[in-house]
C-alpha positions in Angstrom: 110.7 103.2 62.0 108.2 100.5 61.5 107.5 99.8 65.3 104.2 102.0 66.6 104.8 104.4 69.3 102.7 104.3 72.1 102.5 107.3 74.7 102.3 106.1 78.4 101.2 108.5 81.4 103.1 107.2 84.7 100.9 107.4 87.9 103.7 108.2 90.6 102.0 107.0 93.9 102.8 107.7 97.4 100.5 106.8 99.8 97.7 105.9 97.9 97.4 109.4 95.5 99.4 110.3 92.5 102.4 112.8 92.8 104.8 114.2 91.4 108.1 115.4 92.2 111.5 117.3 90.4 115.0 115.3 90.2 113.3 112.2 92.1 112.7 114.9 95.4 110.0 117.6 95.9 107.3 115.8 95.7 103.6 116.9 94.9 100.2 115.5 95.3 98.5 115.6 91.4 95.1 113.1 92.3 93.2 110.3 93.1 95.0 107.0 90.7 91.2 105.8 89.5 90.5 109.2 88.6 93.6 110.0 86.6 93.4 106.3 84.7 90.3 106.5 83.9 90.5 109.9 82.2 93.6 108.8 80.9 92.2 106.4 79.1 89.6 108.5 77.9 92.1 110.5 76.0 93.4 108.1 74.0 96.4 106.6 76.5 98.3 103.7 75.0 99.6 102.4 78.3 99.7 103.2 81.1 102.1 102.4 84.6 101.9 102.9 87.9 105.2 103.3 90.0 104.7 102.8 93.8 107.9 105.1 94.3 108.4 104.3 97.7 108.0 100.7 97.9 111.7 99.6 97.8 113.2 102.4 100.0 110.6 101.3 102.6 111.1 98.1 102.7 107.9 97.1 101.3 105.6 95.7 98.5 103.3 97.7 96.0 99.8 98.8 97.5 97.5 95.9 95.9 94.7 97.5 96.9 95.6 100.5 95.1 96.9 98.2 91.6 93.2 96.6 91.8 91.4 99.3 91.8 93.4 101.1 89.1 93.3 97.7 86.7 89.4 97.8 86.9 89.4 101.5 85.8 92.0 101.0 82.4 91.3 99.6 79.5 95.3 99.9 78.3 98.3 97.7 79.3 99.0 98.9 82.3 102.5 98.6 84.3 103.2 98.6 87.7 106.5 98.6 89.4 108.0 99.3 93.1 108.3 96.7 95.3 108.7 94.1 92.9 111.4 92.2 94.7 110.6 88.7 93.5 108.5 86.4 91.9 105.9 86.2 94.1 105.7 90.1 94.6 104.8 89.6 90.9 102.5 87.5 90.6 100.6 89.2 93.2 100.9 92.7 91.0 99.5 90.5 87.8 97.0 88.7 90.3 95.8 92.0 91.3 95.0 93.1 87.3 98.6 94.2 85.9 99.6 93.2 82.8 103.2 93.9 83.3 105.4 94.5 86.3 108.4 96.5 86.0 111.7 95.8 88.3 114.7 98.1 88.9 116.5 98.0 92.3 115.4 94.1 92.6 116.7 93.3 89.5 119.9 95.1 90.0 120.6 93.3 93.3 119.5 90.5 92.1 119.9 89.7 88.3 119.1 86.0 88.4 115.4 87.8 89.0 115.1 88.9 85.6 115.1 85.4 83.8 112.9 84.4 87.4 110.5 86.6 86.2 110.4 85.6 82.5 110.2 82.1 83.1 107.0 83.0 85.4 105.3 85.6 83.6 106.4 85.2 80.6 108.5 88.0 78.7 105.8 90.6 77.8 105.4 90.9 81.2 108.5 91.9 82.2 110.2 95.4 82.1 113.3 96.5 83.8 113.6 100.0 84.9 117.1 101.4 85.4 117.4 105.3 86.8 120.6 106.9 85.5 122.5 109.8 86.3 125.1 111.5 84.3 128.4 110.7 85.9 131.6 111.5 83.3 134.1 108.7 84.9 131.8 105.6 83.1 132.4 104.7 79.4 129.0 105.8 78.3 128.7 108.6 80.7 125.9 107.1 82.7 125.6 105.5 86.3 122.9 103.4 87.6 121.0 104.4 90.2 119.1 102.1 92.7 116.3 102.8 95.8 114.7 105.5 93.6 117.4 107.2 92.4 119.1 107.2 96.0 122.4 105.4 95.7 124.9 105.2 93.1 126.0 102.0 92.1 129.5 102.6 90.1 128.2 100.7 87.2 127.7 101.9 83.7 123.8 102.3 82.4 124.3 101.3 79.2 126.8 98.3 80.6 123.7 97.2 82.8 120.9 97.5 80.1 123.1 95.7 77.8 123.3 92.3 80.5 119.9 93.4 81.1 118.9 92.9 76.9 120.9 89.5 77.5 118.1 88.2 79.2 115.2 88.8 77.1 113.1 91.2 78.8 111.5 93.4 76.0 111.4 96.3 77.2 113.6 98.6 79.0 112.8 101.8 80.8 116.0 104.0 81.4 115.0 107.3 83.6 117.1 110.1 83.7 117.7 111.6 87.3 118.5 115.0 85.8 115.5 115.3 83.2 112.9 113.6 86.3 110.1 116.0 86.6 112.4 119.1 85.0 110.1 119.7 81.5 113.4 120.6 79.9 113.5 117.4 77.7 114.3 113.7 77.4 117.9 112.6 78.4 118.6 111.9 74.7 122.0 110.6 75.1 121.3 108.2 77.3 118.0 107.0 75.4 120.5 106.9 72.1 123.2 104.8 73.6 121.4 102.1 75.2 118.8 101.9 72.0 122.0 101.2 69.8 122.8 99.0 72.3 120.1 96.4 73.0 117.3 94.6 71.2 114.4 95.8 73.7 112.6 98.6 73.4 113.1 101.5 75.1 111.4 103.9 77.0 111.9 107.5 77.1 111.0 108.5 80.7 112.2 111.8 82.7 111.8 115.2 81.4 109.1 115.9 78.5 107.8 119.5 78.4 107.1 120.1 75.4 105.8 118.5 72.1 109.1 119.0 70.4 110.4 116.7 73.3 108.4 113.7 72.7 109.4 113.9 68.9 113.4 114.5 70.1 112.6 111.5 71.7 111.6 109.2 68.7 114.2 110.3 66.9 116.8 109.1 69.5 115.2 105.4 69.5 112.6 105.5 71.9 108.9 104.0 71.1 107.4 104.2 74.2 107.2 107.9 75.4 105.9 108.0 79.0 105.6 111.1 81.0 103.6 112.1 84.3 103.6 116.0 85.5 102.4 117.3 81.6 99.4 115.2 81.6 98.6 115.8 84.7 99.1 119.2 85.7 96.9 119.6 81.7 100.3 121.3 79.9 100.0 118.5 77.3 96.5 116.7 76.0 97.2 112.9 75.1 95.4 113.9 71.8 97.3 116.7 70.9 100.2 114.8 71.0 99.3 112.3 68.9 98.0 115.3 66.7 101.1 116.3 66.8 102.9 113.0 66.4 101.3 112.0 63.3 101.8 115.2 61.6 105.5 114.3 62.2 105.2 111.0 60.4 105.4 109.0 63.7 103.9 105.8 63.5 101.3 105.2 66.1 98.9 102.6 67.1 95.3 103.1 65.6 
């Protein structure tokens, strides 16, 4: 693998703080955003995002306040999605010190979004997240998900991250409903299938627990490992894991 992996700490936000929750539900508070980005970077973050993970189901767009006052604290890329229901939505999140917005319910709705938002932003700035469940009646075995992993959709993950790749975006971020928040390791099936399957990269996202996880993870194609309740909660330390990482002859970023 020639492509650096980068490891990206998600701030879930709900009401201004952090949280985080188990299988999309159960949610926890787990700090103040400037607080946890700031020390985040500190530790040696790659990237870092920022998923406002009520934004869509109610109705609404992503706290600006809360995206500019984050983007001042990191010194990373920094994502931001939820709420991202068109262009201008976007350019707002950018406006307010993203580098990147990430769509998923939006984009889903709305496809012709996706090449809206590259033709805007530009490409690097675009990723499109796609929540999956396990669901045995699709071809690969995987269902999209939409309104934070609320509603099924009938349509095959790695069928919709390939139309998805179609577009350009370069990066995609498939989350695994089952693995969310769990610790009991990526969905690597789902991260295997739609690697082999697009051009993007791919983020693994729902699930690490342990070290051996975020390696699992590598090995199934992903090069952007992102987690939330380990770094916060302390189980993992940003620098261990690269420790660990590199020790594993993972490429990573300086």
């Amino acid at each position: 693998m020639s492509q650096a992996v980068r490891i990206m700490p998600c701030l879930d936000m709900q009401n201004g703080r952090v949280v985080k929750g188990v299988h999309f539900v159960d949610i926890r508070d787990a700090g103040d955003p400037v607080e946890c980005a700031r020390a985040y970077c500190a530790k040696g973050a790659d990237e870092l995002a920022m998923l406002d993970i009520t934004a869509t189901v109610e109705g609404r767009a992503t706290m600006l306040d809360v995206v500019r006052r984050v983007a001042a604290a990191t010194t990373v890329p920094f994502t931001v999605g939820g709420g991202i229901s068109d262009v201008k939505a976007a350019q707002a999140v950018i406006a307010a010190g993203a580098n990147k917005v990430s769509t998923s319910s939006a984009a889903f709705r709305k496809p012709n979004l996706i090449p809206e938002l590259i033709k805007e932003l530009g490409a690097a700035a675009v990723t499109v997240a796609i929540d999956v469940d396990r669901n045995p009646a699709l071809p690969s075995g995987y269902e999209v998900y939409i309104d934070g992993g609320r509603t099924a959709t009938c349509v095959d993950a790695v069928e919709w991250a390939k139309r998805v790749d179609g577009y350009g975006v370069p990066v995609i971020l498939p989350t695994s409903k089952a693995g969310d928040g769990a610790r009991t390791g990526y969905d690597l099936p789902v991260i295997r299938a739609i690697r082999q399957a697009v051009a993007a990269e791919v983020v693994a996202s729902g699930g690490a627990g342990t070290l051996e996880h975020f390696h699992e993870a590598v090995q199934a194609g992903a090069t952007i490992l992102l987690a939330a309740s380990i770094f916060h909660f302390g189980v993992i330390e940003i620098g261990d894991l690269k420790q660990y990482l590199r020790a594993k002859g993972v490429p990573l970023l300086p």
